[in-house]
Biopython code that builds the backbone (N, CA, C, O; Angstrom):
import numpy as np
from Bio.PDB.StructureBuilder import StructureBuilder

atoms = [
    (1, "UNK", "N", (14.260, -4.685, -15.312)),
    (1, "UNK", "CA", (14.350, -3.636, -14.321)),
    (1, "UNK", "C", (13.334, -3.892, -13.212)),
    (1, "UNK", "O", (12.207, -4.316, -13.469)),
    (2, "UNK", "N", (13.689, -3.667, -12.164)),
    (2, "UNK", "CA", (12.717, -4.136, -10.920)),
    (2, "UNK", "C", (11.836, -2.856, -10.870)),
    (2, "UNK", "O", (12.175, -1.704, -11.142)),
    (3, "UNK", "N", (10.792, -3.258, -10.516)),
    (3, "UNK", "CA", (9.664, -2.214, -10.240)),
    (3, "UNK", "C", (9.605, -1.848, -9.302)),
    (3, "UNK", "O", (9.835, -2.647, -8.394)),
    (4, "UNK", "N", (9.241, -0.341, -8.927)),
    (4, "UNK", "CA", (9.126, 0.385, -7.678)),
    (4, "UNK", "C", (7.955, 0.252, -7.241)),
    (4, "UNK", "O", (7.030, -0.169, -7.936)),
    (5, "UNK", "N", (7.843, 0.624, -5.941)),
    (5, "UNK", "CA", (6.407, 0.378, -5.263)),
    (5, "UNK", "C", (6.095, 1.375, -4.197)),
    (5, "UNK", "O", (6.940, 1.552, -3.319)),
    (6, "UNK", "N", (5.018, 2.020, -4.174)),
    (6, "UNK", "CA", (4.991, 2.399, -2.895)),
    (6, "UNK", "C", (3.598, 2.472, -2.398)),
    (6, "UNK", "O", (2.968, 1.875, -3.271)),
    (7, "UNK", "N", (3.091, 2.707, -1.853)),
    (7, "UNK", "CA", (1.837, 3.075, -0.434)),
    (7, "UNK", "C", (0.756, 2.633, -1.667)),
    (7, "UNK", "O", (-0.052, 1.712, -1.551)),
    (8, "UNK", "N", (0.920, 3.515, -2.915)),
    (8, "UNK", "CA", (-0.500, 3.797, -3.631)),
    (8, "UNK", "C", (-0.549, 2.595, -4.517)),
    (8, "UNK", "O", (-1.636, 2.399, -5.062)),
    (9, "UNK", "N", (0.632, 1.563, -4.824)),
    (9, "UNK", "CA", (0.591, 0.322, -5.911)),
    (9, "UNK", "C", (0.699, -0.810, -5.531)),
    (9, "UNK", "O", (0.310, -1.736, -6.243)),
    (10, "UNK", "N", (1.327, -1.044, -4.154)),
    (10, "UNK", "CA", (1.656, -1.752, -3.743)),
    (10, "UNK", "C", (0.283, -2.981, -3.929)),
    (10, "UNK", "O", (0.160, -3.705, -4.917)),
    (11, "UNK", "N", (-0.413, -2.976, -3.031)),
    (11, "UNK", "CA", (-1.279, -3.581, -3.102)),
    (11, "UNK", "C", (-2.098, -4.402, -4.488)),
    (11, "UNK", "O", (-2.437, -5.577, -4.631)),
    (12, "UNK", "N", (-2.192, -3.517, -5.151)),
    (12, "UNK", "CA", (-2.820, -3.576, -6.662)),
    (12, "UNK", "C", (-1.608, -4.883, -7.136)),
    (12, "UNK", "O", (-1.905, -6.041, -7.430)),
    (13, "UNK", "N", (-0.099, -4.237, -7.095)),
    (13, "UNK", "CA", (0.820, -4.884, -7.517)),
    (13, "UNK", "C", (0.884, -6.646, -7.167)),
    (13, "UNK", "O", (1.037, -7.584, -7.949)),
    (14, "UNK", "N", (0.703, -6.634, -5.694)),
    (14, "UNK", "CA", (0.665, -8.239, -5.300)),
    (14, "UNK", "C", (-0.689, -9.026, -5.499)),
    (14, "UNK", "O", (-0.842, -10.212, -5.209)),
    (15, "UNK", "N", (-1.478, -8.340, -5.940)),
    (15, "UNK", "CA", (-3.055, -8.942, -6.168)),
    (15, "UNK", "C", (-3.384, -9.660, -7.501)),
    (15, "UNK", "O", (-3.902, -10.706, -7.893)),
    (16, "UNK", "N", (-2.621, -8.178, -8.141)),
    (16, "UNK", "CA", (-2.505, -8.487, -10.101)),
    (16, "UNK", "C", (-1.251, -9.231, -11.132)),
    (16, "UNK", "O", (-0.952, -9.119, -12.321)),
    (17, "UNK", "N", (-0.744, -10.004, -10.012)),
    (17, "UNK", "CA", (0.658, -10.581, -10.437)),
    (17, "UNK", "C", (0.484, -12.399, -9.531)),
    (17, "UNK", "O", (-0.072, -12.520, -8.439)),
    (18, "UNK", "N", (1.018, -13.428, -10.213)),
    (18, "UNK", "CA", (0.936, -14.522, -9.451)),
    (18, "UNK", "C", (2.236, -14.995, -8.801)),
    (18, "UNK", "O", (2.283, -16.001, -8.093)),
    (19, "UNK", "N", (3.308, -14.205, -9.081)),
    (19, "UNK", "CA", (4.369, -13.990, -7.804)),
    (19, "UNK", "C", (5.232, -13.131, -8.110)),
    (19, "UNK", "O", (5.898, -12.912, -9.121)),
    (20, "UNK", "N", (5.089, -12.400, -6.538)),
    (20, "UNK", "CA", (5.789, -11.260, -6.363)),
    (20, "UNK", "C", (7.409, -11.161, -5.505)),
    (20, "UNK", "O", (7.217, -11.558, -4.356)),
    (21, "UNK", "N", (8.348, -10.912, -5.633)),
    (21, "UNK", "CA", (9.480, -10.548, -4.411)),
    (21, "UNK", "C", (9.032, -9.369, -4.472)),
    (21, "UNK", "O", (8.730, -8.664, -5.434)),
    (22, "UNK", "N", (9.003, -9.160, -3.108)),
    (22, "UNK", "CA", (9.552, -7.540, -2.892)),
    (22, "UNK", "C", (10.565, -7.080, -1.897)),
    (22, "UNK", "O", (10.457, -7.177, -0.674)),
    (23, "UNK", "N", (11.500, -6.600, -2.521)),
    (23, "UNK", "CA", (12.952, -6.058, -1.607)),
    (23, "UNK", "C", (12.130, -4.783, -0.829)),
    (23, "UNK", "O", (11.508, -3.885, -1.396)),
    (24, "UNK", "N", (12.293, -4.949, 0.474)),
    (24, "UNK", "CA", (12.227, -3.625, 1.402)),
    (24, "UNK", "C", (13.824, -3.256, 1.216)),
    (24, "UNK", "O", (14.754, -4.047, 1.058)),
    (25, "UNK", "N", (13.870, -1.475, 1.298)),
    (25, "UNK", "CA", (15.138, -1.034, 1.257)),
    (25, "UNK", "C", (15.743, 0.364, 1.370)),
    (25, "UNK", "O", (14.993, 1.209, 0.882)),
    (26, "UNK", "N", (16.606, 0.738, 1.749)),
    (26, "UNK", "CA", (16.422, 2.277, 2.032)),
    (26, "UNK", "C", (18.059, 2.589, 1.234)),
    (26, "UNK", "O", (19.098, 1.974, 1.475)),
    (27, "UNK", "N", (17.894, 3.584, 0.369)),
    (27, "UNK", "CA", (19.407, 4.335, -0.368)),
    (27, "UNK", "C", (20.445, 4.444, 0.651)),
    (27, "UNK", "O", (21.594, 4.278, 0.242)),
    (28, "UNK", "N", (20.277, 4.695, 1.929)),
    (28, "UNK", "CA", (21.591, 4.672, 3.061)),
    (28, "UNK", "C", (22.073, 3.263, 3.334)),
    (28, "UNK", "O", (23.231, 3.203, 3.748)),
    (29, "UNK", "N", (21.500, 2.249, 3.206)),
    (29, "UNK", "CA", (21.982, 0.506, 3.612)),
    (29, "UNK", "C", (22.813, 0.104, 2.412)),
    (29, "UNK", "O", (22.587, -0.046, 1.211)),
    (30, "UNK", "N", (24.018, -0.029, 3.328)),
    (30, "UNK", "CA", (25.129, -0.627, 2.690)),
    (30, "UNK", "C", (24.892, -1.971, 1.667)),
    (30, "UNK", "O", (25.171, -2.138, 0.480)),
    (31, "UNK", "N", (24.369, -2.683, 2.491)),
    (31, "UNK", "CA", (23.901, -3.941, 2.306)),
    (31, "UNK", "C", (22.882, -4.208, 1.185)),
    (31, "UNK", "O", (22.988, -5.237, 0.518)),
    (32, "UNK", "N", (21.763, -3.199, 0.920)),
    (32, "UNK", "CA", (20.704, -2.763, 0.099)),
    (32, "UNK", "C", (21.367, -2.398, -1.509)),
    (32, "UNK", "O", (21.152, -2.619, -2.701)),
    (33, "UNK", "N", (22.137, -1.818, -0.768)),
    (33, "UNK", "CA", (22.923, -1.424, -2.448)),
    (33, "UNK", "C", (23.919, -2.158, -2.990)),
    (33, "UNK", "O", (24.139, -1.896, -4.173)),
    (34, "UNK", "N", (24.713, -3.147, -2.407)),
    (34, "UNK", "CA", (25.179, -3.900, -2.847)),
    (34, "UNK", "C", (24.433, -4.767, -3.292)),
    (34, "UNK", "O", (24.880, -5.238, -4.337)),
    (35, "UNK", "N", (22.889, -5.473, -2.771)),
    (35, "UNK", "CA", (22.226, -6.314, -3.487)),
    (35, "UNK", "C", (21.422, -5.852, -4.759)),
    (35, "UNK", "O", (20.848, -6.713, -5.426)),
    (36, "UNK", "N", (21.352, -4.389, -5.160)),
    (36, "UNK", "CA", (20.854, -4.422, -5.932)),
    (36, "UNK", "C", (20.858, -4.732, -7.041)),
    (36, "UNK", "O", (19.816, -5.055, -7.612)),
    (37, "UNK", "N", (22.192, -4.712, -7.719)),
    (37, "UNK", "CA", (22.623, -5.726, -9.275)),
    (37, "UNK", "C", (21.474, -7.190, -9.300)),
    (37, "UNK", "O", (20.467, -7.274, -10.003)),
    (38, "UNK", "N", (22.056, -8.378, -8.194)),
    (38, "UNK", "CA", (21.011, -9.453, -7.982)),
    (38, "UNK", "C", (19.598, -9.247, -8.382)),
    (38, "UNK", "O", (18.941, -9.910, -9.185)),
    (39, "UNK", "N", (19.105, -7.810, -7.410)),
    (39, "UNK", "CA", (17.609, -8.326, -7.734)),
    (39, "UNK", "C", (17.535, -7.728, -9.452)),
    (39, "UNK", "O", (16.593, -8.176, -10.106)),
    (40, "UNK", "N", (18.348, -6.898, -10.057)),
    (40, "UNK", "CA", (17.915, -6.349, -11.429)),
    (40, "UNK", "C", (18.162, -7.450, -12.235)),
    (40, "UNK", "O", (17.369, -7.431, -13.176)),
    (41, "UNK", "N", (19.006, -8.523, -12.289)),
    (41, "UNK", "CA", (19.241, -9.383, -12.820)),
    (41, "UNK", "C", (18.207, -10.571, -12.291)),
    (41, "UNK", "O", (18.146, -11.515, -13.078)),
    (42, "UNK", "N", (17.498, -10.680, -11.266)),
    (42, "UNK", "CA", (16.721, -11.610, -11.506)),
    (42, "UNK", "C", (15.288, -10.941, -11.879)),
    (42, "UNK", "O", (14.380, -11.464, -12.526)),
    (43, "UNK", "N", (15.314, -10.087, -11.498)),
    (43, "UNK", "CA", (13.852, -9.309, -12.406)),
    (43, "UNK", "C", (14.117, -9.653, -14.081)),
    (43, "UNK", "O", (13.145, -10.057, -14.719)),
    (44, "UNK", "N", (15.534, -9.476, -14.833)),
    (44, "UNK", "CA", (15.518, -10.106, -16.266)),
    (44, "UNK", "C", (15.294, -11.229, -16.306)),
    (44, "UNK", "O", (14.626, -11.730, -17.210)),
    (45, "UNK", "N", (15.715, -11.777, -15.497)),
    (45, "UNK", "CA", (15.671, -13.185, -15.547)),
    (45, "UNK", "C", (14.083, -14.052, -15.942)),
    (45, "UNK", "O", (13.595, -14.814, -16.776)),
    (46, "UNK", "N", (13.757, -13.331, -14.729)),
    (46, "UNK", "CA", (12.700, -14.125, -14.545)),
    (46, "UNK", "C", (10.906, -12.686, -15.145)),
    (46, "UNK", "O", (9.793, -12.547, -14.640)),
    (47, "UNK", "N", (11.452, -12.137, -16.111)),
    (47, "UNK", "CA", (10.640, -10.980, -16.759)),
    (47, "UNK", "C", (9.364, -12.293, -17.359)),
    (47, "UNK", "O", (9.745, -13.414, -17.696)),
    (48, "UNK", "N", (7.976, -11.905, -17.391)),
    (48, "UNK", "CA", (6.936, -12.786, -17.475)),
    (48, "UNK", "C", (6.794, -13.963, -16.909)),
    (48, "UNK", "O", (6.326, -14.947, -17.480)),
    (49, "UNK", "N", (7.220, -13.921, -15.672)),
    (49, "UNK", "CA", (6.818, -14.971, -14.837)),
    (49, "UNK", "C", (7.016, -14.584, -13.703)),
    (49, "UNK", "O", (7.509, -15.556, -13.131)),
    (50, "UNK", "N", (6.949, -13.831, -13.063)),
    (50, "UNK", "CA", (7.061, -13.156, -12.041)),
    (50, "UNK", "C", (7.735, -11.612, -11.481)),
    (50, "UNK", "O", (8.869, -11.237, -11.779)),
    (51, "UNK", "N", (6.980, -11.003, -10.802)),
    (51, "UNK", "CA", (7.399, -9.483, -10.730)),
    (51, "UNK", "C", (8.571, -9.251, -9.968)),
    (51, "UNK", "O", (8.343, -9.949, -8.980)),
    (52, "UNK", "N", (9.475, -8.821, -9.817)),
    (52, "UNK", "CA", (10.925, -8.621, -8.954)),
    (52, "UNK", "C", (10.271, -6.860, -8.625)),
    (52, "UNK", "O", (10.068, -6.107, -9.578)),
    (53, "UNK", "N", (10.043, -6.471, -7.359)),
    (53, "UNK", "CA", (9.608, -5.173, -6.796)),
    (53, "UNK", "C", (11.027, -4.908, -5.633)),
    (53, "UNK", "O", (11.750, -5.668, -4.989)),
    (54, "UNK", "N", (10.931, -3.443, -5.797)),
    (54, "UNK", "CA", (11.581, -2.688, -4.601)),
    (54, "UNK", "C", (10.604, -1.568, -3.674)),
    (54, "UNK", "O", (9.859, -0.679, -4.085)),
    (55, "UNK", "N", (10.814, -1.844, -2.765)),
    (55, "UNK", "CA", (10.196, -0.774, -1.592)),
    (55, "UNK", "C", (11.219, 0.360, -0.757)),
    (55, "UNK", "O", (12.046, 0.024, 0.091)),
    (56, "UNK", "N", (11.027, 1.390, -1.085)),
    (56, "UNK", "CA", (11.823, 2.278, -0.024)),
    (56, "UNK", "C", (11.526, 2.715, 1.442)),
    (56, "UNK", "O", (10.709, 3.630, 1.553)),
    (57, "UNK", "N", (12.052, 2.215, 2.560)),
    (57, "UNK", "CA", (11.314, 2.701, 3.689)),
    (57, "UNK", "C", (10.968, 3.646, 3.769)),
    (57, "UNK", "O", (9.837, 4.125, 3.859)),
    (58, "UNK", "N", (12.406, 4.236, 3.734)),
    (58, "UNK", "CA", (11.853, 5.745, 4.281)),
    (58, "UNK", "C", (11.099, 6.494, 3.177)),
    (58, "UNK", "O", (11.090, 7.700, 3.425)),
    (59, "UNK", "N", (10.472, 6.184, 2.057)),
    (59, "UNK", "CA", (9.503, 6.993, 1.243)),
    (59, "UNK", "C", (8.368, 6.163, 2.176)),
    (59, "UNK", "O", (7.397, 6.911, 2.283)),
    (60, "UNK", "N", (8.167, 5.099, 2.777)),
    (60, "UNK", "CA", (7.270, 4.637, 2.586)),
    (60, "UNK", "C", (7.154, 4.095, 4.057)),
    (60, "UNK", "O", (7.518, 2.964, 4.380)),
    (61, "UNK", "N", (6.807, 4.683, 4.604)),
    (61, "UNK", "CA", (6.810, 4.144, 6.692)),
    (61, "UNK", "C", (5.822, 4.078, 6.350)),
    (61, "UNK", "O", (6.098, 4.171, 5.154)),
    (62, "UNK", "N", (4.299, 3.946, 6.370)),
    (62, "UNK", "CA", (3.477, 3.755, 6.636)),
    (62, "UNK", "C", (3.472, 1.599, 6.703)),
    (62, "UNK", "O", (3.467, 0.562, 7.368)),
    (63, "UNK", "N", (3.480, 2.282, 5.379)),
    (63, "UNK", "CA", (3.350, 0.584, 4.557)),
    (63, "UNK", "C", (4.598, -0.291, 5.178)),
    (63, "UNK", "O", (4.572, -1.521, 5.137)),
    (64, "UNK", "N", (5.694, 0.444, 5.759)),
    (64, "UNK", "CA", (7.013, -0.716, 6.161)),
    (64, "UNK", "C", (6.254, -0.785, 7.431)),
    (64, "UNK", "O", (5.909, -1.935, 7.703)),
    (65, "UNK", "N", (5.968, -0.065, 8.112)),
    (65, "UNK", "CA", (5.104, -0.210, 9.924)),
    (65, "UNK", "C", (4.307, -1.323, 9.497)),
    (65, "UNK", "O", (4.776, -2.415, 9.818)),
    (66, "UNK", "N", (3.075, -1.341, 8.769)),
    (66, "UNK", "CA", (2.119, -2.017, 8.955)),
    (66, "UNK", "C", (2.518, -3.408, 8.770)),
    (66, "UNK", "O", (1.941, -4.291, 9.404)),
    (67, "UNK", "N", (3.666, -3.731, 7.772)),
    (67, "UNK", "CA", (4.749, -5.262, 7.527)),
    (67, "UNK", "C", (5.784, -5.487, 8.692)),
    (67, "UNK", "O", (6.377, -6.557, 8.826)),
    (68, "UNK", "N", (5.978, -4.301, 9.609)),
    (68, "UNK", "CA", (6.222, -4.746, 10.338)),
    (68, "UNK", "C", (7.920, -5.047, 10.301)),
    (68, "UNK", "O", (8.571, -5.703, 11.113)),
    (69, "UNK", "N", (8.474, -4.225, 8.883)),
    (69, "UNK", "CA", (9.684, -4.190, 8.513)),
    (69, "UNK", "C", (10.713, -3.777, 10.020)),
    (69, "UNK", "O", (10.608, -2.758, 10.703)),
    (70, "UNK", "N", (11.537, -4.761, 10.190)),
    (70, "UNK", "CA", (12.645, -4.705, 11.531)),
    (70, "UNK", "C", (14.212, -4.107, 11.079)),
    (70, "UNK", "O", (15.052, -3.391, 11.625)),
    (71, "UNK", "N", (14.099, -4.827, 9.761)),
    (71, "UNK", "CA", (15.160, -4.809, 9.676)),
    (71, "UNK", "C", (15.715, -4.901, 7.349)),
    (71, "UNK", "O", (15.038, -5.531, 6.537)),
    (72, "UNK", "N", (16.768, -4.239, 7.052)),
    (72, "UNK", "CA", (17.228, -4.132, 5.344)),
    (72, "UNK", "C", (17.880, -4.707, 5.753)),
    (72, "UNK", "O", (18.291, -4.968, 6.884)),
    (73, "UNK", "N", (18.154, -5.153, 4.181)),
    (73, "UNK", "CA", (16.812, -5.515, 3.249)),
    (73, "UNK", "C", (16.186, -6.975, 3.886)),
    (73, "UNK", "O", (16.631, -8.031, 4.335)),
    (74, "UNK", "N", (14.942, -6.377, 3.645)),
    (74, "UNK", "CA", (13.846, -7.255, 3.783)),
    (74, "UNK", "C", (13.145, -7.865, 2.583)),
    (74, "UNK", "O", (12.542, -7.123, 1.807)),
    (75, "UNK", "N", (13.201, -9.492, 2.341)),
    (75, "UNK", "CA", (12.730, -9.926, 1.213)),
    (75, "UNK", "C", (11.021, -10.454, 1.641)),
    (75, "UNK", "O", (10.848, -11.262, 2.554)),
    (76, "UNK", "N", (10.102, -9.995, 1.017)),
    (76, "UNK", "CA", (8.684, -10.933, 1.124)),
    (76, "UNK", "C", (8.347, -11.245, -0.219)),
    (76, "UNK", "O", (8.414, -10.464, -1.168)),
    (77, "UNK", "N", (7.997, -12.381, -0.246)),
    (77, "UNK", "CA", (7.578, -13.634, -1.377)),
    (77, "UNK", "C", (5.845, -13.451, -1.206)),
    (77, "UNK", "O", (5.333, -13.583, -0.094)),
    (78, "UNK", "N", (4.974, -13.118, -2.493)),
    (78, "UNK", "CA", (3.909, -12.988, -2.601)),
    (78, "UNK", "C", (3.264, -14.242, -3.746)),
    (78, "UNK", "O", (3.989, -14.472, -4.714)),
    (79, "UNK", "N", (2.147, -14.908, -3.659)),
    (79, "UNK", "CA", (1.859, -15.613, -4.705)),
    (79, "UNK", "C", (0.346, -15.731, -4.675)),
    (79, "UNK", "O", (-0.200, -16.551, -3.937)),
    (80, "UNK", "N", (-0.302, -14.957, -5.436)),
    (80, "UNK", "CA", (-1.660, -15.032, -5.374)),
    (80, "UNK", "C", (-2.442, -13.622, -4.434)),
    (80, "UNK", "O", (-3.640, -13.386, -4.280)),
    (81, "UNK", "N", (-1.413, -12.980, -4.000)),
    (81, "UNK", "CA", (-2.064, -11.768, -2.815)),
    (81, "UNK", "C", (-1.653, -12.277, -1.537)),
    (81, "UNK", "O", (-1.843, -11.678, -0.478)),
    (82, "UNK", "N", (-1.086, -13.390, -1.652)),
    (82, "UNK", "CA", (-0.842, -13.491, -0.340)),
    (82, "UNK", "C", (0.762, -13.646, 0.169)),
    (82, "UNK", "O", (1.697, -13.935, -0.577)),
    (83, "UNK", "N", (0.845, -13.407, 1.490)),
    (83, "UNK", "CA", (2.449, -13.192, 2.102)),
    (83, "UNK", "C", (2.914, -14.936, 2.170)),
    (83, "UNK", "O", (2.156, -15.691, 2.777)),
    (84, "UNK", "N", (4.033, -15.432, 1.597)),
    (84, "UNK", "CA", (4.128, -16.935, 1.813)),
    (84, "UNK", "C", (5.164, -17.147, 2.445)),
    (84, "UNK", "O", (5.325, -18.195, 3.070)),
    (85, "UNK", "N", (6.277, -15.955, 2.385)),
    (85, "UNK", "CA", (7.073, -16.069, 2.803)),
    (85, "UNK", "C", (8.414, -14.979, 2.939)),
    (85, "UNK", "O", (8.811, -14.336, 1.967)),
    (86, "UNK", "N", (9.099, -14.873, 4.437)),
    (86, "UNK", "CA", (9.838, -13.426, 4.791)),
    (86, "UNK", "C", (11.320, -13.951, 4.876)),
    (86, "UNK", "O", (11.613, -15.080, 5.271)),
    (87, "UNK", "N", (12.202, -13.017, 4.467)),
    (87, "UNK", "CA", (13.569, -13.286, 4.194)),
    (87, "UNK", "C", (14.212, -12.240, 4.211)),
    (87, "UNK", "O", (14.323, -11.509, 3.227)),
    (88, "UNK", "N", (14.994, -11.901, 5.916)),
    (88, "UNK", "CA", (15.894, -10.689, 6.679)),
    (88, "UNK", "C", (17.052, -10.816, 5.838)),
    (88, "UNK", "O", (17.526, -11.952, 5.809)),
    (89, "UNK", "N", (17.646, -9.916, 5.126)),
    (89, "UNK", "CA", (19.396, -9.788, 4.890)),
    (89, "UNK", "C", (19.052, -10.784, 3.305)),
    (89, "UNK", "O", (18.267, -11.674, 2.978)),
    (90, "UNK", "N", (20.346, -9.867, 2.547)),
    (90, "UNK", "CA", (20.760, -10.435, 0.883)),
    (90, "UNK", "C", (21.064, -11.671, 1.161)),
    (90, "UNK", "O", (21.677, -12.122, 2.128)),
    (91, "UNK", "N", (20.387, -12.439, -0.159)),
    (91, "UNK", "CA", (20.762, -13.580, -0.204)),
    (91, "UNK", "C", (21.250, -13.988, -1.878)),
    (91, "UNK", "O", (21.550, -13.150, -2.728)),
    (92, "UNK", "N", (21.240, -14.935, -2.003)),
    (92, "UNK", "CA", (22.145, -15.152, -3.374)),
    (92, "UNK", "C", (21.198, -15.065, -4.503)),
    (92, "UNK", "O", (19.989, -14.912, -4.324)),
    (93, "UNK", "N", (21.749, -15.163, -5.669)),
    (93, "UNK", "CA", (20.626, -14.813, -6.913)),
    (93, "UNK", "C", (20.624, -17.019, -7.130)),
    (93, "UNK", "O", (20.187, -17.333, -8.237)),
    (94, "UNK", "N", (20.883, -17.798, -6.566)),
    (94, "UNK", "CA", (20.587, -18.800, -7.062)),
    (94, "UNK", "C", (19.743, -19.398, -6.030)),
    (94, "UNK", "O", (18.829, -20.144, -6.380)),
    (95, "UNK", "N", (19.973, -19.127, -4.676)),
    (95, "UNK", "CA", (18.446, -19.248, -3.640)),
    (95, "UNK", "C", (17.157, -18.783, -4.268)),
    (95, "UNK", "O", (16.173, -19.506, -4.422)),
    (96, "UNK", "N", (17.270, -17.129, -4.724)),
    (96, "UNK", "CA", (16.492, -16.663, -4.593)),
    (96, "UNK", "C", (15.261, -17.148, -6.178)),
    (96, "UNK", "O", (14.045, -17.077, -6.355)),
    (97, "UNK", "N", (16.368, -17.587, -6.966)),
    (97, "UNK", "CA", (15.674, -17.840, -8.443)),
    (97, "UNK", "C", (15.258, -19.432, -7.972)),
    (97, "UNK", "O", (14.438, -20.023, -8.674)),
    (98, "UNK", "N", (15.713, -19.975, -7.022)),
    (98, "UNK", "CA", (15.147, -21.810, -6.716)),
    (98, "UNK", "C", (13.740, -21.132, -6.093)),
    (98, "UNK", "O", (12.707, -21.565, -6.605)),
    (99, "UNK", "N", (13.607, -20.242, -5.173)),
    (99, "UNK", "CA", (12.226, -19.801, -3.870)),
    (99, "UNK", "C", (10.809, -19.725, -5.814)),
    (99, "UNK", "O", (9.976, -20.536, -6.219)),
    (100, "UNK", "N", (11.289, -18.308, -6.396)),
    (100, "UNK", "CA", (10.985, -18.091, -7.427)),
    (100, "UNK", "C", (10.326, -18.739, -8.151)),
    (100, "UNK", "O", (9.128, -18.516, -8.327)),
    (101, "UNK", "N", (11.258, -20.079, -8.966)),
    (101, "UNK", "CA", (10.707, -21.241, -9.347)),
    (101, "UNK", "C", (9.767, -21.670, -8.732)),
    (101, "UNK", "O", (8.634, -21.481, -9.174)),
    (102, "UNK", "N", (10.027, -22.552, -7.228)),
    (102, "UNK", "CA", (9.386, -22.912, -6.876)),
    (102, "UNK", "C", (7.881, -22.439, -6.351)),
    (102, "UNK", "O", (7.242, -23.388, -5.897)),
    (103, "UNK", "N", (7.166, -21.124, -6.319)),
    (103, "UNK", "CA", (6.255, -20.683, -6.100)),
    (103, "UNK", "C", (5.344, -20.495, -7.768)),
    (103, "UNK", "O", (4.136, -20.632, -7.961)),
    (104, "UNK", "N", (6.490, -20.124, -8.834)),
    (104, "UNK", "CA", (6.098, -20.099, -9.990)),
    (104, "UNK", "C", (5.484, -21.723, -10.433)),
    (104, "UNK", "O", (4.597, -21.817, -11.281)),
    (105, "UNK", "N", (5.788, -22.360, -10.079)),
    (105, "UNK", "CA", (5.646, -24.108, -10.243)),
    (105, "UNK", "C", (4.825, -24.615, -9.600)),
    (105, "UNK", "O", (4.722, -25.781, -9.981)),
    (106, "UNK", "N", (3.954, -24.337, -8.579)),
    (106, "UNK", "CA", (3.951, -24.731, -7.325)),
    (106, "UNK", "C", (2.524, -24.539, -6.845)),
    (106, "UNK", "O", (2.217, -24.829, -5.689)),
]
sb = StructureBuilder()
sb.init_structure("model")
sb.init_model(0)
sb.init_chain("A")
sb.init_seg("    ")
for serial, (resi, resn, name, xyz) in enumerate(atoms, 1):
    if name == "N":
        sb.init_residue(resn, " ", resi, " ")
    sb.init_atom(name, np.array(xyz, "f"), 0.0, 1.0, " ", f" {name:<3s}", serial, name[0])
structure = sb.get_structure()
């Protein structure tokens, strides 16, 4: 199950984990909810080796302003606390488990 996040964990979450996705996403995006099966299935997937997170904008404008969120879903790749890498619009569960790997490996 993917983990929720917001304003008060967020942080803690990408600091205390050695790689993070986190889906930006809001319950009205078409697009958001169709990807969500993907990310729950790669959160099993990949359960102890990396965290699979969701973000809700609109619970959470502060924290989407300060990332600078443009546009759902928004994917950011965390490894170590830090941002490595940003990814606009769903993408496939076999991209996203190669990015995964490769930061888990890496």
């Amino acid at each position: 199950m993917t983990l929720q996040l917001n304003n008060s964990n967020f942080q803690e979450t990408i600091n205390s984990n050695d790689v993070v996705l986190v889906d930006f996403y809001a319950d009205w995006c078409g697009p958001c909810v169709a990807f969500n099966p993907t990310l729950e299935d790669l959160s099993t997937e990949f359960r102890n080796k990396a965290v699979v997170a969701k973000i809700n904008v609109d619970k959470n404008p502060e924290l989407s302003q300060s990332l600078n969120i443009r546009s759902i879903p928004s994917l950011f790749y965390f490894k170590k606390g830090q941002l490595v890498e940003k990814q606009n619009g769903a993408q496939t569960k076999n991209l996203l488990a190669e990015k995964l790997n490769n930061l888990i490996n890496n």
